[in-house]
TORTITI-583867 format. One record per residue (C-alpha): z, y, x. Coordinates in steps of 0.001 Angstrom, whole numbers, plus 500000, padded with zeros to 6 digits. Each point is the difference from the previous one (the first is absolute). Last residue first. Example, Ala and Ser with C-alpha at 12.3 -4.5 7.8 and 13.67 -1.06 7.14 Angstrom:
507140498940513670 500660496560498630 
END
This chain:
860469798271242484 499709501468503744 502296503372499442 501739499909496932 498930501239496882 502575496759497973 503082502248499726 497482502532498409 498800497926497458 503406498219499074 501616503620499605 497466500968497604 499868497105497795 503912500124499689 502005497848502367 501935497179498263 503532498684500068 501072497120502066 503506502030501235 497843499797503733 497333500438497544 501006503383499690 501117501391503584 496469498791501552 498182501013497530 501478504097500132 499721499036504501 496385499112499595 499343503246497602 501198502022502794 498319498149502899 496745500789498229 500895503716499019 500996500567503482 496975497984501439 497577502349497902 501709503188501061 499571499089504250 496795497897499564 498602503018497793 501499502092502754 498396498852502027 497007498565500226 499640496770498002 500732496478502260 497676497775501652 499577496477498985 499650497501503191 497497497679500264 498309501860502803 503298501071502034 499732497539502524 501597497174500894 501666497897497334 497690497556499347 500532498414503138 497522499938503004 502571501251502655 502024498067499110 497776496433499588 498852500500503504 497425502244501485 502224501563502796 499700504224500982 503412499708501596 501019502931497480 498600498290497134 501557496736500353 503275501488501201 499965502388496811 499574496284497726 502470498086502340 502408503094499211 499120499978496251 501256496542499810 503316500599501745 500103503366497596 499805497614496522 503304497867500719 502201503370499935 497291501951498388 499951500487496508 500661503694498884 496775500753499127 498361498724503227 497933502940500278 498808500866503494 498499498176503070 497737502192501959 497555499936503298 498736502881501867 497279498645502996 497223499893497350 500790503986499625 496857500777497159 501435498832497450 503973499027500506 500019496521500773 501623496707498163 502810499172497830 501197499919496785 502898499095497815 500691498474496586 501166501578497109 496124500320498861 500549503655499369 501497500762503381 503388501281500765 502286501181502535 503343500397499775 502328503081500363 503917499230499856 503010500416497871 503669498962501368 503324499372498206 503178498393501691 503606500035499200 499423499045496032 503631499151498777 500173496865498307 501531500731496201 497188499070497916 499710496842502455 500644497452497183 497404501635497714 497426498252502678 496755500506498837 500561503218497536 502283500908502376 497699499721502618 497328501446497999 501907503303499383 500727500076503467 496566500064501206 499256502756497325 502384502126501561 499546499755503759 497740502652500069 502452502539499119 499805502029503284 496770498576501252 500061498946503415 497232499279502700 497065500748497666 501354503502499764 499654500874503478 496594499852500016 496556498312498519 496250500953499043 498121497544499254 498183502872497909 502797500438497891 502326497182500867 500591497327496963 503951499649498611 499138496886497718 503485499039500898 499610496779501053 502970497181500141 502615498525502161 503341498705499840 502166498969503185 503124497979499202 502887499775502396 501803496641501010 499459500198503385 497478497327500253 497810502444498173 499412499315496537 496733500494498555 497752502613497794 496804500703498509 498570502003496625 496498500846500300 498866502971497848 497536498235497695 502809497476499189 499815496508501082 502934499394502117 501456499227502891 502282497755502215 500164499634503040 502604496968500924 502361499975502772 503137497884498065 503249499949498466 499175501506496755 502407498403497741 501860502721497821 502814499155502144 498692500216503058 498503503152499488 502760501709498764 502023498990503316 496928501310501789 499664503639499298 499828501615502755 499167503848499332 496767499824498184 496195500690500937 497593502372499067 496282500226499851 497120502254499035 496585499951500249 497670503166500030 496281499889499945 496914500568502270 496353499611498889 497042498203501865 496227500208499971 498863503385500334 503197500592502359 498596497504502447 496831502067501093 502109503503499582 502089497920502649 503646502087499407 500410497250497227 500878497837503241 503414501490499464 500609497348497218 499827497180502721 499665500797503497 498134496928501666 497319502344501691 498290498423502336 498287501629503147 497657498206502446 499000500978503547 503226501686500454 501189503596501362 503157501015499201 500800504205500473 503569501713500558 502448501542499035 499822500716496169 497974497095499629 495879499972500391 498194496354499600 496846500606501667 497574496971499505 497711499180503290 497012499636498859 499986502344497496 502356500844497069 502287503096500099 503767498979498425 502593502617498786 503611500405499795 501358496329501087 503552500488499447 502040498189502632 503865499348499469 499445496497501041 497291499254503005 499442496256499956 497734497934502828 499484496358499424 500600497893502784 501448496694497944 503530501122500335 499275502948498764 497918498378496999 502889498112499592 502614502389500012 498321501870497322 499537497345497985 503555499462499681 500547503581499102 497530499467497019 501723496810499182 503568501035500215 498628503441497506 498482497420497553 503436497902499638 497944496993498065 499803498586496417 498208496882498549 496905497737500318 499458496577499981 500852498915496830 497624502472497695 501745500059497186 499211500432496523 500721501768496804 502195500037496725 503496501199498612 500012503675502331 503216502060498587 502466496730500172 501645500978503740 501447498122501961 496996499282502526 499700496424500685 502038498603496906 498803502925497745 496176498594500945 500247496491500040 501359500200496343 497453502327498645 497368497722501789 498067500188502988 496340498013500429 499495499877503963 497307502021502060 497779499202503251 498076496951498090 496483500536501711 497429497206498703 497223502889500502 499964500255495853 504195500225499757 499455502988502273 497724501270497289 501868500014496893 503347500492502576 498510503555500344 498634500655496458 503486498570498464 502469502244501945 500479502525497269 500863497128497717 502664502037498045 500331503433501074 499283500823496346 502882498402498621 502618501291502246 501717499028502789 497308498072501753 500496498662503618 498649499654503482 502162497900502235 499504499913503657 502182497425501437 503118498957502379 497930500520502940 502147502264501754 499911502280503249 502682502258501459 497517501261502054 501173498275503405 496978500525502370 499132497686502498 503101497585499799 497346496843499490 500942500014495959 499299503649499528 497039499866501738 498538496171498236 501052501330496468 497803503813500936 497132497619501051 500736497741496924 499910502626497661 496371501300502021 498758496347499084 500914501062496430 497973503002500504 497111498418501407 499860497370496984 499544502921498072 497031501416501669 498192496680499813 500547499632496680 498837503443499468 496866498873502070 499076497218497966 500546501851496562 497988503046500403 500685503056502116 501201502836497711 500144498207496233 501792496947502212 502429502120501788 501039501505496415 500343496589498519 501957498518502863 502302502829500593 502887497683499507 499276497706502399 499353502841502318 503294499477501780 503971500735499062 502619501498502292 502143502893498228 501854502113501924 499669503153497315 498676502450502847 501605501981502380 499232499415503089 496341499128499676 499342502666497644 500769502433502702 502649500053503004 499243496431501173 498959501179503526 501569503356500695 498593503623498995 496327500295500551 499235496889501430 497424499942502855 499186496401501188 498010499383503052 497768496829500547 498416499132503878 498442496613499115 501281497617502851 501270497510497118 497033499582498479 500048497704496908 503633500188499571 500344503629501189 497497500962497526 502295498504497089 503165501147501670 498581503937499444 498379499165496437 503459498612498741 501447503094501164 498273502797498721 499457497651496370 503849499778500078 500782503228500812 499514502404503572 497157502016499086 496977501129501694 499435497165502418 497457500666502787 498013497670501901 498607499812503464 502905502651501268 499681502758501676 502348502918500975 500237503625500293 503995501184499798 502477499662497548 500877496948497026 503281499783498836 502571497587501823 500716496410498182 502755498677498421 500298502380497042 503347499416498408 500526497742496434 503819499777499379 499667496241498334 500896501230496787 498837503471500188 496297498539499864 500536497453497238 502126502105498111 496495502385499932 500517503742501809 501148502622498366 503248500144501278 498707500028503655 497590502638499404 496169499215498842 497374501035502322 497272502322498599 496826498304500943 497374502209501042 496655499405498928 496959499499502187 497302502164500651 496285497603500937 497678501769502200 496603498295499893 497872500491503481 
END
């Protein structure tokens, strides 16, 4: 028997919490977990990938017996309060196709814009209203070197007769976004922006409605393998036949999964409404938009006329280590707003009512994994979507299904099981120090060639020791 220690979340107040979350006055809706139960399956994990991987199973065996244990309330971590941005694996082409080869990154990126027509086909049947549009993905160059950062990925999409992205010009741009920082880019059409904390609470009633089990407010403490699992909470004990563990940057308490992944700090804000201005600048519409920089810039317009703006901080957790802090920095929202005004000088004087920080998790690749915990062939794992998961998770929920039903299919086969092909990370605290002094020199580039000056030799060679190059 493995005992596996779990890390304890440290639930962000009220105030703290994303816009997206306070917006919509995000409760618990479900009683925490007490008492000695069983289930067939267990959940760890109430986001996207927990979710998706519950109504997966339930679609391909309905009388399945699947609990959900969600440390604080479904949505509450990166899946709550990310950027809102709905785009597919189109534009991780290149990086799919180094990992898994060209036919099955096609493959995997055709999945995801299937999965933007599942979440088009809920909002559109009543199901879940996620304040979803399609108005476009656009990913843009402000700066000389950003230029033709897309190239590798539509390089090879244009080779598998996939045309998923547009041309954009100067023009196009300012007229779509109001703003004349980016001047070149593309657009993915069918893509765009979504209310992430709707959709995570829309799941939720689904998966209810479809006989899923949820205990909110449940901290899973520790987890003995065997035959059955023991999932121990503060009061009480789960036992399931099969465990996974869809817990995002606190799966770095795995020492299996911390070899492989890192955990850094974004950080978002978003503006009192703002709309008028909008308007008359010209952006109108439900695009994402970002751009090329090292630290990803990305933003959109809600439909309530406020802007949310979104970037890393190259904040990394000591050992994957995490607390309070990544819930709110005092002073965190300063670079953001620097770029917004840089972006948009015309909201210099829009008062910032919301700032958040967060905790996500990383791999190397920038793509996630999934697949069993050695030695525990009845633990599965799906961890490290790098920030890109809103069309990604549906995928990775028929991959965890696959697995966890024991299927041989084309999920549970894909290149992105298993942790073989994965680069491992230095011991800390070389990982620790070294990613510091990485991120550093990414954020000195970043800030010059925004203003299209050069890097020195030094900064350009540590900006480009990242993980996976």
């Amino acid at each position: 028997m493995t005992v596996f220690s779990l890390w304890q979340p440290t639930a962000a107040p009220d105030t703290d919490r994303s816009f997206w979350l306070q917006d919509i006055r995000a409760r618990p809706a479900t009683p925490p977990f007490s008492g000695d139960h069983g289930c067939d399956v267990a959940i760890v994990g109430g986001g996207f990938t927990g979710l998706w991987t519950a109504l997966r199973l339930k679609e391909q065996n309905p009388d399945l017996k699947v609990t959900i244990l969600e440390a604080d309330q479904c949505g509450a971590g990166a899946s709550g309060r990310n950027g809102g941005q709905v785009h597919t694996w189109f534009a991780e082409m290149d990086l799919l196709t180094h990992l898994v080869g060209e036919s099955e990154a096609m493959e995997l990126c055709r999945a995801t814009a299937d999965a933007v027509e599942e979440l088009a086909g809920l909002q559109a049947s009543g199901a879940i209203d996620m304040d979803l549009r399609l108005d476009g993905w656009m990913w843009t160059a402000s700066s000389t070197a950003q230029e033709g950062a897309w190239n590798g990925a539509l390089a090879l999409c244009g080779k598998a007769g996939e045309d998923s992205f547009l041309p954009l010009t100067a023009d196009e741009i300012r007229k779509r976004t109001g703003s004349k920082a980016s001047y070149t880019g593309v657009v993915e059409p069918r893509a765009g922006t979504v209310h992430p904390a709707k959709l995570a609470t829309g799941l939720r009633t689904l998966a209810l409605a479809r006989g899923v089990v949820i205990h909110e407010g449940s901290p899973v403490l520790r987890i003995e393998s065997g035959q059955p699992c023991k999932l121990h909470c503060a009061t009480g004990v789960l036992r399931a036949g099969k465990v996974v563990l869809a817990t995002n940057a606190w799966a770095s308490a795995i020492p299996e999964l911390r070899r492989y992944m890192y955990v850094v700090e974004s950080q978002i804000i978003a503006t009192e409404p703002v709309g008028a201005t909008l308007d008359r600048i010209g952006w109108t519409g439900g695009e994402a938009i970002c751009d090329a920089q090292s630290n990803v810039l990305y933003y959109q317009r809600t439909p309530g006329g406020r802007v949310i703006f979104g970037r890393g901080s190259g904040l990394i957790a000591y050992g994957g280590r995490f607390g309070a802090t990544f819930n709110r920095r005092p002073g965190g929202a300063a670079d953001n707003v620097r770029e917004l005004r840089r972006v948009y000088p015309e909201l210099a004087g829009a008062r910032i009512e919301y700032d958040w920080t967060g905790p996500i998790d990383c791999m190397a690749e920038h793509l996630p994994v999934f697949g069993t915990l050695s030695g525990c062939p009845n633990i599965f794992f799906g961890v490290g979507y790098n920030g890109t998961g809103i069309a990604q998770t549906p995928v990775g929920g028929r991959i965890l299904a696959s697995l966890v039903l024991g299927r041989d299919d084309r999920w549970s086969r894909s290149g992105l099981v298993g942790l073989k092909r994965r680069t491992a990370l230095p011991p800390e605290p070389i990982r620790y120090l070294g990613g510091r002094t990485v991120r550093h020199a990414i954020r000195i580039r970043n800030d010059l060639e925004i203003q299209n000056r050069r890097a020195g030799p030094l900064v350009r060679w540590l900006s480009e020791m990242t993980p996976g190059r």
